[in-house]
C-alpha positions, 0 to 999 in steps of 0.5 A, a space after each residue: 913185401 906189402 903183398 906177402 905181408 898180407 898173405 899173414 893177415 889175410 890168413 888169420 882173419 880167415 882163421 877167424 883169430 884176432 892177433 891177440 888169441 894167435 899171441 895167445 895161442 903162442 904163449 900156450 906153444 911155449 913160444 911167445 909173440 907179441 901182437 905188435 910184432 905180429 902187427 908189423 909183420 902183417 903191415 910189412 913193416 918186420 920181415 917174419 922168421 921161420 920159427 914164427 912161419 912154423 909157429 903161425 902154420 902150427 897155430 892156424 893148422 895150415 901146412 901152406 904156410 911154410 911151403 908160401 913162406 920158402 917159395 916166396 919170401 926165403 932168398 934160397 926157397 925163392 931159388 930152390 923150393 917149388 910152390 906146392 898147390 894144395 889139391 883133391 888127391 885124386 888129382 894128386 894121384 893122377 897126375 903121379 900116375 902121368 908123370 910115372 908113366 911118362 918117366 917109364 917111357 924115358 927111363 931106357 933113355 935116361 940109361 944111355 944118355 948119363 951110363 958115360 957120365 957127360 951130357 953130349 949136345 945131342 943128348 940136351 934136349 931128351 935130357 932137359 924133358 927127362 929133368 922136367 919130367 921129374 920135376 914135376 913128379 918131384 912137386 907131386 910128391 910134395 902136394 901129395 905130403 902137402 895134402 897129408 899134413 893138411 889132413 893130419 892138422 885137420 884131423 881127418 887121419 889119425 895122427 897117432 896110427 900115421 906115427 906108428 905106422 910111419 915109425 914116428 
């Protein structure tokens, strides 16, 4: 817990915020916190929630958090939620590109081994490269969203087009 609970501090000082002006913060969210609960939460002494993840990521603008949060601390996100790195997009992009390709390559395959519905023991070993493969396209989805979110919270894509663009 130590570690973790100093991931929270060490962002906020980061941020340059003192917990006072994040409480504050919270209290202009309509969400309050008390900076001795977000004491405790950065020594380790109380375990964060998710609603006080979300608050935090939305105060300090930075979307990691939440992914950090369910990767790391979340007992179901420790099993099934993958830790997205934050990187440039063109890095995001090519290794989208990798993984399509490498996927267009095993797509034929993919057909025959699951058109019966069973997985034969000859099959296992194309079939665990396929499920890898998109795995990792999965995780370069979520960077590639990571990245956007960061982008909005940054101001550097226009929040209002995005939505109505998006259907939001």
């Amino acid at each position: 817990m130590a570690q973790t609970a100093s991931y929270y501090k060490d962002l906020r000082k980061r941020m340059g915020m003192t917990r006072e002006e994040v409480c504050d913060a919270a209290v202009a969210l309509g969400q309050p916190l008390q900076p001795e609960r977000l004491e405790r939460i950065e020594n380790g002494k109380y375990d964060i929630v998710p609603e006080e993840v979300l608050l935090l990521s939305e105060i300090y603008g930075d979307p990691t958090l939440c992914n950090h949060y369910c990767s790391r601390e979340c007992p179901i996100g420790r099993k099934y939620v993958p830790e997205v790195k934050v990187k440039d997009l063109a890095q995001i992009v090519l290794e989208m590109i990798s993984s399509m390709n490498a996927m267009k390559n095993k797509q034929e395959r993919l057909i025959e081994i699951t058109a019966n519905g069973v997985i034969a023991d000859d099959e296992i070993e194309d079939f665990v490269f396929i499920q890898k493969e998109l795995e990792r396209f999965s995780i370069t989805v979520e960077s590639l969203q990571l990245w956007v979110e960061k982008m909005l919270a940054d101001k550097k894509i226009n929040l209002d087009i995005y939505n109505a663009i998006k259907g939001e």
